[in-house]
C-alpha positions as CSV (number, residue, x, y, z in Angstrom):
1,X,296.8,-11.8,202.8
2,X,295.7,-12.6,199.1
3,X,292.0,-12.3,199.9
4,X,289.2,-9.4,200.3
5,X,288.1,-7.7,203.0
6,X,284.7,-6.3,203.6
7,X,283.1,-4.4,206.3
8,X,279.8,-3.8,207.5
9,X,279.2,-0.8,210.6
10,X,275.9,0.3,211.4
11,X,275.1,2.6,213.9
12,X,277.6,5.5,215.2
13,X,278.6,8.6,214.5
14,X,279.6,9.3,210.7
15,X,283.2,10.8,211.3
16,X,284.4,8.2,214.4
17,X,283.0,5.1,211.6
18,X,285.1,6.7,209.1
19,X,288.8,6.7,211.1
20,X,287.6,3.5,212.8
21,X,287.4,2.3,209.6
22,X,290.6,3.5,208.7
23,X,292.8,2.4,211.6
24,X,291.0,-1.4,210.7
25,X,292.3,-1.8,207.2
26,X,295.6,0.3,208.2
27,X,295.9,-2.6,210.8
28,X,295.0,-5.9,208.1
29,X,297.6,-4.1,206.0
30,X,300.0,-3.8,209.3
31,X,299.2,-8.0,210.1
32,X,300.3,-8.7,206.8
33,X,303.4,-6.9,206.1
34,X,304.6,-8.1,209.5
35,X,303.0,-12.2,209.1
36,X,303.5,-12.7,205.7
37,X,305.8,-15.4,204.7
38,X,305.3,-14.4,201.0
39,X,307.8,-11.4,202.1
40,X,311.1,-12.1,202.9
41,X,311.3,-9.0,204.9
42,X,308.5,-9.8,207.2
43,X,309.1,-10.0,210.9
44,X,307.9,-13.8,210.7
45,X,309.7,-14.7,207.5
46,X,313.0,-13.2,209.5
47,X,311.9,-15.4,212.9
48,X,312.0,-18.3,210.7
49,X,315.4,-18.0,209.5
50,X,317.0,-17.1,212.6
51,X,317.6,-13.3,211.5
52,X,315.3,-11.8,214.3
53,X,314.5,-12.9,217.9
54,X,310.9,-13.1,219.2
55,X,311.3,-10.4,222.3
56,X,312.9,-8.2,219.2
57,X,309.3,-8.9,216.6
58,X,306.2,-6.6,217.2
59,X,303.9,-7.8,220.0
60,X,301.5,-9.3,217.8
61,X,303.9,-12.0,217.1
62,X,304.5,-13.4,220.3
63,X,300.0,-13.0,220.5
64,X,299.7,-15.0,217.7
65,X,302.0,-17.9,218.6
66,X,300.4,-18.1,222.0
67,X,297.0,-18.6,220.6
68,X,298.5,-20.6,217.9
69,X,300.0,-23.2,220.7
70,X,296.9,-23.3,222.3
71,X,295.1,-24.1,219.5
72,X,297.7,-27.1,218.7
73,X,297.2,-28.5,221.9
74,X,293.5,-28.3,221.5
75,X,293.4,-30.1,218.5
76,X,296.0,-32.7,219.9
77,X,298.2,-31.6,216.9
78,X,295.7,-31.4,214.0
79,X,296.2,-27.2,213.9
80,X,300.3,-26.6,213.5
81,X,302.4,-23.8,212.7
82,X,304.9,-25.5,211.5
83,X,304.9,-26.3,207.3
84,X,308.2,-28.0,205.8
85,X,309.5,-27.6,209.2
86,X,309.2,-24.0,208.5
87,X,307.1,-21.6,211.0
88,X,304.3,-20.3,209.0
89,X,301.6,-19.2,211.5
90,X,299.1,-18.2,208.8
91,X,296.5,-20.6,209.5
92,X,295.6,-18.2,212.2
93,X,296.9,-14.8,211.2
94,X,293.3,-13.8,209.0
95,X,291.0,-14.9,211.4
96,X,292.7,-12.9,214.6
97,X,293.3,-10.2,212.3
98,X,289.5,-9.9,211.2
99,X,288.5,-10.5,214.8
100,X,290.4,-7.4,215.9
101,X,289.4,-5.6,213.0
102,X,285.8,-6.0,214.1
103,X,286.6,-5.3,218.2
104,X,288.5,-2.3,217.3
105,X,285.8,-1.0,215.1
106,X,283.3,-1.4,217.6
107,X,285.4,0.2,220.2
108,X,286.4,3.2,218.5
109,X,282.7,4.3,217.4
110,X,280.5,3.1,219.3
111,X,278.6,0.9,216.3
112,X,275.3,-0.7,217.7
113,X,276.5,-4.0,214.6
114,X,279.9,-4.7,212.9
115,X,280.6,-7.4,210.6
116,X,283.9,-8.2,208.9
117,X,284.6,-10.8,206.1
118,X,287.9,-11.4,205.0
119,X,288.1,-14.2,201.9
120,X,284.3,-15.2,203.4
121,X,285.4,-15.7,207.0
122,X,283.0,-13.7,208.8
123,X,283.5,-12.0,212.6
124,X,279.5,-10.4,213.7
125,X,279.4,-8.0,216.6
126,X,276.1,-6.5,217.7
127,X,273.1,-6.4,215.7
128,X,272.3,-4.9,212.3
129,X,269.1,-3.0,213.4
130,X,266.0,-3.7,215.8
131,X,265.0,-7.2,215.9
132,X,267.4,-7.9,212.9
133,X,270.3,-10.4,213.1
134,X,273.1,-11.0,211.0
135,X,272.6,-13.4,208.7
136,X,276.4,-15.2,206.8
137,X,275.4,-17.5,203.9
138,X,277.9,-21.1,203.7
139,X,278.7,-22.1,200.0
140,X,277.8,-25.2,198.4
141,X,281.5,-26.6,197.8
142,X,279.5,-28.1,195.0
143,X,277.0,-26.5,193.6
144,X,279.1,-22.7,192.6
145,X,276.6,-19.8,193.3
146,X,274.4,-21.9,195.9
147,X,274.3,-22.3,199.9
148,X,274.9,-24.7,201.8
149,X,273.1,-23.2,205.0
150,X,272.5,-19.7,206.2
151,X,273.8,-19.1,209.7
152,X,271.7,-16.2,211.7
153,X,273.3,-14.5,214.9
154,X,269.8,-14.4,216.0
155,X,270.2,-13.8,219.9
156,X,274.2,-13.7,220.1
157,X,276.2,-10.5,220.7
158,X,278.9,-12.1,219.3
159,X,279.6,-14.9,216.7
160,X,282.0,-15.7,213.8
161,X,281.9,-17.7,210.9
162,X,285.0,-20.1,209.4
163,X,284.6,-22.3,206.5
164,X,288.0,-24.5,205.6
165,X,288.0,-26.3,202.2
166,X,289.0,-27.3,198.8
167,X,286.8,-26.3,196.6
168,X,288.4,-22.6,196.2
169,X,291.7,-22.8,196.7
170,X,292.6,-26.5,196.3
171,X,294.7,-28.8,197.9
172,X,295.8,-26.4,200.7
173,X,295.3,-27.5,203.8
174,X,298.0,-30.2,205.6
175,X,298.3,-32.4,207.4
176,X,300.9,-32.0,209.8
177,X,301.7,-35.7,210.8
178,X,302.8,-36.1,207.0
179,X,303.7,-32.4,205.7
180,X,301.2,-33.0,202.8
181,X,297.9,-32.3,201.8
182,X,294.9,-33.6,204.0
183,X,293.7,-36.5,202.9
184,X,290.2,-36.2,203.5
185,X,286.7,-37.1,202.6
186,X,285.8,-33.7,203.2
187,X,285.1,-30.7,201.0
188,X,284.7,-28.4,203.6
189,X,284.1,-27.6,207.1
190,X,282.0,-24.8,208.4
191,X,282.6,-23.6,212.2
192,X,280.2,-21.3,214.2
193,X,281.7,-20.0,217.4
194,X,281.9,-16.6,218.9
195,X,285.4,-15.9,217.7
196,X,286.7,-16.0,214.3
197,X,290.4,-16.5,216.1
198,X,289.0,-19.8,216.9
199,X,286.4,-21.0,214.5
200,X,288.8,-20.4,211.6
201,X,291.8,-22.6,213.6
202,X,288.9,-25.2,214.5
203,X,287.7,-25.1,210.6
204,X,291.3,-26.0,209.4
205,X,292.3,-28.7,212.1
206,X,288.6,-30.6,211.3
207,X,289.0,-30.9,207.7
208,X,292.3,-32.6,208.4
209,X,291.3,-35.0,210.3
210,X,288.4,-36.1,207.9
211,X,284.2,-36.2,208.6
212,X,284.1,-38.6,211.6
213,X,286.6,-37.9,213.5
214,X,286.1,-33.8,212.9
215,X,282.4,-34.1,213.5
216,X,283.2,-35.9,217.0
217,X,285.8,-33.3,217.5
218,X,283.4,-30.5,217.1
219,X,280.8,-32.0,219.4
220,X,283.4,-32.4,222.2
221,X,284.1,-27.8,222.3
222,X,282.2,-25.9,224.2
223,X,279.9,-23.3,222.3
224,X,281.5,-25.0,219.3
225,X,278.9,-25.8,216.0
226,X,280.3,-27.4,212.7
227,X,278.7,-28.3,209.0
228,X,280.5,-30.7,207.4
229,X,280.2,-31.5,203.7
230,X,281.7,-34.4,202.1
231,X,283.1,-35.5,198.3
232,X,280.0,-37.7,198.6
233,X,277.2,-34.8,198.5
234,X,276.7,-36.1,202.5
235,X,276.3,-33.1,205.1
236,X,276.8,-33.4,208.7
237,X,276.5,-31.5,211.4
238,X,276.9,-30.8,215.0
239,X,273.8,-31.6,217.7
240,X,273.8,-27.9,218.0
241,X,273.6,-26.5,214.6
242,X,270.0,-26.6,213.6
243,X,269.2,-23.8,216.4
244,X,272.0,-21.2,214.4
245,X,270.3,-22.0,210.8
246,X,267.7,-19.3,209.7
């Protein structure tokens, strides 16, 4: 998926964290070779052209497009897998993949705490010892090497972390009224929610549609919290957010 992948398991038994472990990355490696539309020989890449039916792709596929519709109609549009008229679902793939990466981990060991970051999009299970919580830092989009915010888990068995921007990898996200680059007063969008499926889909669609309009978005999900940073230095956030900082 062009990014790196980190994992955090505490607790369990030695041997069952090690194939846990194991089946995980064999499974990013699995999401990748079958979503990728930088392979030509992907089961997506081959949907797209008409080469392979969707009853005839791995299951996964036909998963991912459901939540991928509903997360278009949530966002009235703004989320879209459709680039260049093209279907390219991977503005959902990474953060469902780390999401089951962390579920299967914890289900396969029995790990009191699992966290898993892929390219800094963070999915936190459990706890990371007594009275501890996780604790996912948010870059400065402005200031390289600083945070933002730091978002704790304090009190949540289950939360996820999705930042959307431009100041790593450019002019990426689109806008899919025009087929072009968001144009946005934004510099990126932070969204905590209990699963990275979601908070990464809900990251993407708010920094299209641009500070007021995301931040309004935001408010309106259930057990949905945003931090919004603009080109102006300016930093908004949801009602909500203050109680996850810490």
């Amino acid at each position: 998926m062009g990014t790196v992948f980190s994992f955090d398991v505490r607790g369990g038994e030695p041997a069952s964290v090690r194939a846990a472990l194991a089946e995980a990355v064999a499974g990013l490696h699995r999401a990748d070779e079958v979503f990728s539309t930088y392979r030509d020989d992907s089961e997506v890449s081959r949907l797209a052209r008409g080469e392979l039916a969707l009853d005839a792709c791995a299951p996964e596929v036909a998963e991912v497009l459901k939540l991928a519709a509903e997360a278009e109609r949530v966002s009235e549009g703004w989320f879209s897998t459709r680039y260049e008229g093209r279907l390219d679902p991977t503005g959902i793939v990474k953060g469902w993949a780390v999401e089951r990466a962390a579920r299967g981990i914890a289900a396969a060991c029995g790990a009191s705490g699992v966290s898993v970051n892929g390219g800094g999009d963070v999915q936190l299970l459990g706890t990371p010892g007594a009275a501890r919580p996780w604790r996912v830092g948010v870059s400065d989009p402005l200031r390289p090497g600083g945070l933002a915010a730091v978002v704790s888990a304090a009190g949540a068995a289950e939360l996820a972390v999705a930042t959307s921007g431009s100041a790593e990898r450019g002019a990426h996200v689109v806008d899919p009224r025009t087929g072009r680059s968001a144009v946005t007063d934004l510099l990126s969008v932070t969204v905590v929610a209990p699963r990275l499926t979601w908070a990464d889909c809900w990251a993407t669609a708010a920094f299209a549609m641009g500070a007021r309009e995301g931040l309004g978005w935001l408010e309106s999900l259930p057990d949905v919290e945003g931090l919004l940073i603009t080109a102006g230095d300016e930093v908004r956030c949801t009602g909500g957010l203050a109680a996850r900082l810490g």
